[in-house]
C-alpha positions as CSV (number, residue, x, y, z in Angstrom):
1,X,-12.7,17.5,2.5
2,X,-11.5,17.0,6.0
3,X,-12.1,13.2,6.7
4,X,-13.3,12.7,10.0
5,X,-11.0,9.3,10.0
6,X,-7.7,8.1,11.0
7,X,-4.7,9.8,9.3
8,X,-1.7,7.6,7.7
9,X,1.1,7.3,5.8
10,X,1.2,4.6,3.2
11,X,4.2,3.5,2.0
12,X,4.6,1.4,-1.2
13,X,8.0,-1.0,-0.8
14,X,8.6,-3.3,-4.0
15,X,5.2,-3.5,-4.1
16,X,4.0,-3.9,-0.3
17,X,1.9,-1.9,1.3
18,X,3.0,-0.7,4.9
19,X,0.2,1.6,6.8
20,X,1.3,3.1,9.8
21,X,0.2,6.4,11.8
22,X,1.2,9.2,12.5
23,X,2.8,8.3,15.5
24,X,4.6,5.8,13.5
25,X,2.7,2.7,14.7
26,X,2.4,-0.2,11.7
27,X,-1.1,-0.7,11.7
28,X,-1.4,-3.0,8.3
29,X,-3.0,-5.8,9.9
30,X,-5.9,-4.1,11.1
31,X,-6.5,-3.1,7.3
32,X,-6.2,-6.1,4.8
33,X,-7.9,-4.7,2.1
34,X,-5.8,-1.9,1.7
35,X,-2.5,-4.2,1.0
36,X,-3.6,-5.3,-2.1
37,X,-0.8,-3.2,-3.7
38,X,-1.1,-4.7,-7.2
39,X,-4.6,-4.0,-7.9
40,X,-4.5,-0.1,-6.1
41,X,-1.1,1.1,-7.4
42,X,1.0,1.8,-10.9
43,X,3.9,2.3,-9.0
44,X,6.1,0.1,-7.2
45,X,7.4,2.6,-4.5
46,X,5.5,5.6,-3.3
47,X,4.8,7.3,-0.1
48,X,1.6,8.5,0.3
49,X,-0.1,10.8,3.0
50,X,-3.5,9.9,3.3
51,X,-7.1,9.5,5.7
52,X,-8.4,6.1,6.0
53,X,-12.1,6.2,7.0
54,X,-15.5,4.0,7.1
55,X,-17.9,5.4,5.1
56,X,-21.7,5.5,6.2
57,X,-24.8,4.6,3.8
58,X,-25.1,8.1,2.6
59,X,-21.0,8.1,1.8
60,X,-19.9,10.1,5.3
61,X,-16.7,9.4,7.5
62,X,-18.0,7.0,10.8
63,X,-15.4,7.9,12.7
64,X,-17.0,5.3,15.4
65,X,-16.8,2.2,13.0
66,X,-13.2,3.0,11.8
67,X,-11.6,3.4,15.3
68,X,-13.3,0.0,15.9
69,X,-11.4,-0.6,13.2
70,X,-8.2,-0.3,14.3
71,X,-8.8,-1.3,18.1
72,X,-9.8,-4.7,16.6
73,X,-7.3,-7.8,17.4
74,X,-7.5,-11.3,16.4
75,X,-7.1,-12.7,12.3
76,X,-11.0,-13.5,12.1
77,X,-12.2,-10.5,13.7
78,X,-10.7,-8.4,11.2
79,X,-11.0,-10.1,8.5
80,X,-15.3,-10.0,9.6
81,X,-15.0,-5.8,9.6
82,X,-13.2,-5.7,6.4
83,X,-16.3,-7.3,4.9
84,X,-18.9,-5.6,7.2
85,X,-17.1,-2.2,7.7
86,X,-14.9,-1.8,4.7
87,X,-12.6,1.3,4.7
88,X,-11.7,3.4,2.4
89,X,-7.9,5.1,2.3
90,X,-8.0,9.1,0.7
91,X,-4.8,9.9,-0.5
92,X,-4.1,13.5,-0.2
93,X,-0.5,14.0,-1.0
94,X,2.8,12.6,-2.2
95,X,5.8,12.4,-0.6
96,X,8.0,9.9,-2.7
97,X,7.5,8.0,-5.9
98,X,9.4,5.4,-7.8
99,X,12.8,7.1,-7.2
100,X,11.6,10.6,-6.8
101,X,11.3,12.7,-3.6
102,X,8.7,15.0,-4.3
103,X,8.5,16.9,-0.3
104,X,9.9,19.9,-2.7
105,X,7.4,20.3,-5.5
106,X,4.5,22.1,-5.4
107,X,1.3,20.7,-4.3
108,X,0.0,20.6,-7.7
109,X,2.3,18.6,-9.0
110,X,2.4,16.5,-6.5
111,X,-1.5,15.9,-7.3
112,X,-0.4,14.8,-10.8
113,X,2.1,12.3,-10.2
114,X,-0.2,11.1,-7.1
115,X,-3.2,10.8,-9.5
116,X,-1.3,9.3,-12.2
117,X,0.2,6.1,-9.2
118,X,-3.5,5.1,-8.0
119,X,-6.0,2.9,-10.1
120,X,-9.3,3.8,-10.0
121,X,-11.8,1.3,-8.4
122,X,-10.0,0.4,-5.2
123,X,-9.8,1.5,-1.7
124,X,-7.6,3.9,-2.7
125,X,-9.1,7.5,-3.5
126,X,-7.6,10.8,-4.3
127,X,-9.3,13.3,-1.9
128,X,-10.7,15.4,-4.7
129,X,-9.6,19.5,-4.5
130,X,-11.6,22.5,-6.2
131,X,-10.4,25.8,-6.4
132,X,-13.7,27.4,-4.7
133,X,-12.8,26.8,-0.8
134,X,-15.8,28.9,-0.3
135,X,-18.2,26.9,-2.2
136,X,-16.9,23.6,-0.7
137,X,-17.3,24.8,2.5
138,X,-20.6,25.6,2.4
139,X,-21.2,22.3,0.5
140,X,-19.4,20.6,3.8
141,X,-21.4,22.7,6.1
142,X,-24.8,21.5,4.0
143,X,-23.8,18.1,4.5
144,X,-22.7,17.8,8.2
145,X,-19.3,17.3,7.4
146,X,-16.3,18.2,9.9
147,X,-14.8,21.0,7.8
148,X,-12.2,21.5,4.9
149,X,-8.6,21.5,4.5
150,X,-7.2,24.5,2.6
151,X,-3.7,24.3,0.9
152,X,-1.4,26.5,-1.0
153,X,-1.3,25.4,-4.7
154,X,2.5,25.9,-4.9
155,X,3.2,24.7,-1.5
156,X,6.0,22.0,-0.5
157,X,5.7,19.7,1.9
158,X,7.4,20.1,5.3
159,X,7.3,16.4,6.9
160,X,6.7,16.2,11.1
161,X,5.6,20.2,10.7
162,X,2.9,22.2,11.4
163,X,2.6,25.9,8.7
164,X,0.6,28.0,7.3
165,X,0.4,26.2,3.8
166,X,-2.6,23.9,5.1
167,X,-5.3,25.3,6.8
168,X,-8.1,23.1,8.7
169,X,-11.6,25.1,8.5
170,X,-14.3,23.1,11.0
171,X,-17.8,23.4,10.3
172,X,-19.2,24.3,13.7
173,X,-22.7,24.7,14.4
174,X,-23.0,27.5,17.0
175,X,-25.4,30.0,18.5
């Protein structure tokens, strides 16, 4: 799925939770439920690539109510929208994990050790993938999602770079 949210690298130091984007700015204070490390991670250091989103009543990415989100300032404030608007952080890839630089495996694999780091029951999530990018599509298209992301099974990933091995499809509704 292409979440219609705000994209972010997690990293996992020692057990602490760092969130910044991907213009490199720390935004872990505007997320406290996400740095709860200890209950969301088996690993101690990890780097993550992932979409962190507000979901809506029926389970779709509000972009609106996450960008307010991270505009937010002051301690109560955000800690009222983490109980009001909680977010949700998809994990789509992984970069690094408890001593291992993974940029070089294939996606796959990646998925596995990825998988294997995040609990289940958290605000982490690992953005599901099926092998029938048609079939999603249309699924995306049914439910007024913003598209799909298409990636190679076997590709590496090439940090601060744009290829061919990801692919974003939009759903656009046109004449």
């Amino acid at each position: 799925i292409k979440w219609d949210g705000i994209r972010a690298i997690i990293s996992l130091e020692d057990g602490q939770v760092r969130i910044r984007t991907r213009n490199h700015n720390d935004v872990t204070k505007q997320f406290p439920e996400l740095v709860q490390a200890d209950k969301a991670f088996r690993a101690t250091c990890g780097l993550f690539d992932a979409e962190i989103v507000c979901l809506d009543k029926l389970g779709k990415a509000d972009f609106k109510k996450v960008i307010h989100r991270l505009m937010s300032n002051g301690e109560t404030t955000i800690q009222k929208l983490s109980k009001t608007s909680p977010v949700y952080c998809y994990i789509f890839d992984c970069l690094y994990l408890d001593g291992r630089t993974l940029i070089n495996e294939p996606l796959v694999k990646r998925r596995e050790w990825m998988r294997d780091a995040i609990k289940p029951e958290t605000p982490y999530r690992v953005s599901e993938a099926v092998d029938d990018g048609e079939a999603l599509f249309e699924a995306a298209r049914e439910h007024q999602l913003e598209g799909i992301i298409s990636k190679e099974r076997d590709g590496r990933y090439l940090p601060g770079k744009r290829s061919d091995l990801w692919l974003k499809i939009k759903v656009r509704n046109t004449r």
